[in-house]
N, C-alpha and C positions, 0 to 999 in steps of 0.2 A: 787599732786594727779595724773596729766596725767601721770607723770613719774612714778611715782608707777604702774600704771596701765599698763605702755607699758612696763616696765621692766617684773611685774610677768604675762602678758598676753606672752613673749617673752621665758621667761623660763617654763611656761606650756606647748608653740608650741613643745618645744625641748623635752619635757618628753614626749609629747605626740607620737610622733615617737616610743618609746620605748614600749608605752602601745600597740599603734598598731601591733607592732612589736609581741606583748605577744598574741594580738587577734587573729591574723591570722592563730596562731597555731590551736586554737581552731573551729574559723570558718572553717579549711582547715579539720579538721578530719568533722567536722560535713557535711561539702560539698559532700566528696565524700561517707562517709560510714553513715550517718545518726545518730553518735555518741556521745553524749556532753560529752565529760572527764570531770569528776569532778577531776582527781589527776591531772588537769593541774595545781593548784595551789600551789601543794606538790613538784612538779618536777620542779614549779619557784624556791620554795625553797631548792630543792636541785642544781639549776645550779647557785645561790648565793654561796652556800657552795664550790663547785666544784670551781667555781674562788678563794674562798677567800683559802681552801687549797692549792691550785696550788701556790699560792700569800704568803700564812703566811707560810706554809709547807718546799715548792722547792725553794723560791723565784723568783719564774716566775714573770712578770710582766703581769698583770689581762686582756689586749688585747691580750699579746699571749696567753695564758689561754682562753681565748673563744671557737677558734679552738678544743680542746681538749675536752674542755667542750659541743660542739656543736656534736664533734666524739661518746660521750660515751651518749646524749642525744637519737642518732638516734637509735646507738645500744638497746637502755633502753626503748626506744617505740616502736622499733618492736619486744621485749623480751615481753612485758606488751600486746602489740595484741596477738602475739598467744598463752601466757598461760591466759589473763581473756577477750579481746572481742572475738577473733574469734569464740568460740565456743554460742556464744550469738549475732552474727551480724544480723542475722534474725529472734531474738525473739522478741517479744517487745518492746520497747524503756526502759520500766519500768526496764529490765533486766540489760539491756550495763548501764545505769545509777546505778542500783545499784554494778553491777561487777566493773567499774571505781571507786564507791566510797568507796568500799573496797579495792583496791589499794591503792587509797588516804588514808586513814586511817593507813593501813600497812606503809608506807613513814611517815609519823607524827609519827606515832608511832616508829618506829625504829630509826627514826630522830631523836624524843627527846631522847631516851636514848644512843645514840652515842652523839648529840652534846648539848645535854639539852635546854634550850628556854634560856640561857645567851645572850645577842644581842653581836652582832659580826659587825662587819666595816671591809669595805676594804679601807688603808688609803692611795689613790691617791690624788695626787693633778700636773692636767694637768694645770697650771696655770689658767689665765682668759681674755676675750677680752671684751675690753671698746669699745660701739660704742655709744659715745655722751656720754648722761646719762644713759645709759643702761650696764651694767657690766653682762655678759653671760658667765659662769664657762665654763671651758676647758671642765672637765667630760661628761658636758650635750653634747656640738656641738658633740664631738667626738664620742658617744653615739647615735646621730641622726641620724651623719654619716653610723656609721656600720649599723643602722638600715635600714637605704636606702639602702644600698648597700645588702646589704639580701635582701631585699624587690625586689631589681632590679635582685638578681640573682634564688629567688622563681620562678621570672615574666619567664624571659627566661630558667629555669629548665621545668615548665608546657609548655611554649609555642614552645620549640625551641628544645626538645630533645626526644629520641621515650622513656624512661618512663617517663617523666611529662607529654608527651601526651596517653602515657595510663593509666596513675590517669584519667585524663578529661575523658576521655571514659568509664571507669569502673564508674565515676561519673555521667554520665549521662543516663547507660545503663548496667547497670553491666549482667544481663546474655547477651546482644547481643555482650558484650566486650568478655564475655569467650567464644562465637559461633565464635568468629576473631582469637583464640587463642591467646589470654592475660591473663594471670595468675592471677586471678581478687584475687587471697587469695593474692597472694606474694607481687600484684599491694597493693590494703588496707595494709599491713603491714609496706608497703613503705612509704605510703601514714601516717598511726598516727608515725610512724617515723618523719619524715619529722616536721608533727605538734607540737610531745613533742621535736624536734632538738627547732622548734623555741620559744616554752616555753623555756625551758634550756638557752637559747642564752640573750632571754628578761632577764631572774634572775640574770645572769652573769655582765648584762648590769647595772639592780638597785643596785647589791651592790658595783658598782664603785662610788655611789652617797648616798647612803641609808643605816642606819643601819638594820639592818635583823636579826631575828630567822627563828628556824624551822616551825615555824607558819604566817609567813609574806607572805606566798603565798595564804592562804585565801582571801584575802584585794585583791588583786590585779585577781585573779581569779574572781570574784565579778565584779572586773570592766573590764576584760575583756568581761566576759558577757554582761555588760550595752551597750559596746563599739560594740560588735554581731550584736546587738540587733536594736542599732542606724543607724551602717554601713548596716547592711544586712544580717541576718544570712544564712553562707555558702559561702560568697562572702568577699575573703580577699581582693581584692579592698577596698571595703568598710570597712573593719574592719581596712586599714590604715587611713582614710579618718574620720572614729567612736574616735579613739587613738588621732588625731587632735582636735578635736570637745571637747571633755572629757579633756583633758590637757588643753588647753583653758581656760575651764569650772572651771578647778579646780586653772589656774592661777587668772580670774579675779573675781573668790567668796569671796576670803580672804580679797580681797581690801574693799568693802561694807561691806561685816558681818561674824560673827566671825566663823573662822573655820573649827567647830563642824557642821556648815550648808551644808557644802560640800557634804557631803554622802547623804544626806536628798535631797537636788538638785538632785543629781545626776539619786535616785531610783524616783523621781518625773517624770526626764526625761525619764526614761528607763518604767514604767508605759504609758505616754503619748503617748510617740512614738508605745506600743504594742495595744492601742486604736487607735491609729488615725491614722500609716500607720505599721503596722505589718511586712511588707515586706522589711522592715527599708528604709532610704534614699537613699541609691542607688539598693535596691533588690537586693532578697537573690538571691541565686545561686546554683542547683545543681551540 
């Protein structure tokens, strides 16, 4: 049982990277432009596809394939701000949520009829590393890895360069950002760019491990919410920190009870946490 335990608590930690990796997209549009994309799910499911064509199509091999799939992610979210949020970024929230979820819908929908809901795999296999009793698939480390390493170069993009630091600005201040002259439209464009780059990036990543349809970025949009929600909504600190927590979560539930409990845990946690600290575990962040 401990080995069980330490195995699937160990290969949760490693998926959890990934999911993080998926949240921060999310959390980082909602940080700076007050926006929850509902097509971030659709656009997991299309940087699945984007790798697995690269892969079954060109035969590229599915890491160099990210890159490209990361290029045409950025391109496709700052295409998607200024034909459906920008003209609704200071209407309501009611608005930008339903203009996102009409995206989302357009993606599914055009999805399935280019690639229909057949499940589709991408078949790598980076061999695996035995440490004791624990056996840890190559896919997964390799997968954590890249995920760090975005994650470390997100960090110094906002911190270290004059446009990551004029997202911060325009996130914290947007008319005093454009009285500085900062291009606060072009800044946000960048900025859900940026966010659907690191959805696209996360899909790219699951279907190195996971079978996938056009519809498998529901599931996972879901928990990157949960993951928001836990970390901090706004704050991708947190939202790698949520991706931990949640992978974990979903390693050591299977051990005690069956499965199907998983999601049921899950929205029990993402409920409790919006009752008892809203502001998630490490606050949100404008």
């Amino acid at each position: 049982m401990a080995e069980q335990l330490f195995a699937s608590v160990a290969d949760g930690f490693l998926i959890g990277f990934v999911y993080g990796l998926a949240s921060m997209g999310l959390s980082l549009i909602w940080g700076v432009m007050g926006v929850i994309n509902l097509a971030h799910g659709a656009v997991m499911a299309l940087g699945m596809f984007g790798v697995y064509m690269f892969f079954a199509g060109l035969g590229l091999h599915p890491y160099l394939a990210l890159p490209l799939v990361a290029l045409v992610g950025l391109g496709f979210g700052a295409i998607m701000y200024w034909v459906a949020v920008h003209r609704v970024i200071n209407a309501p929230h009611l608005s930008s949520l339903l203009a996102t979820f009409a995206v989302n819908l357009i993606l599914i929908g055009v999805g399935t009829t280019v690639f229909t809901t057949t499940p589709r795999a991408v078949d790598l296999n980076m061999g695996r590393l035995q440490a004791g009793a624990v056996t840890l698939l190559g896919t997964r480390l390799v997968a954590a890895l890249i995920a760090l390493l975005v994650t470390g170069a997100l960090y110094l993009f906002l911190y270290r360069t004059k446009p990551g630091k004029a997202i911060r600005a325009v996130a914290n201040n947007r008319a005093a950002a454009s009285l500085m002259g900062i291009p606060a439209a072009r800044t946000l464009a960048l900025s859900f760019g940026i966010g659907t780059m690191l959805a696209a990036l996360a899909g790219g990543l699951i279907a190195t491990f996971f079978p996938f349809t056009i519809l498998s970025g529901s599931g996972y949009e879901t928990k990157a919410f949960v993951i928001c929600v836990l970390g901090g909504l706004g704050n991708p600190t947190g939202a790698l920190v949520g991706g931990l927590i949640l992978g974990m979560m979903e390693g050591i539930i299977p051990v005690f009870l069956p499965v199907t409990w998983v999601p049921v845990i899950e929205f029990v946690l993402f409920v409790l946490i919006l009752l008892i600290r809203p502001s998630g575990l490490l606050g949100g962040r404008a």
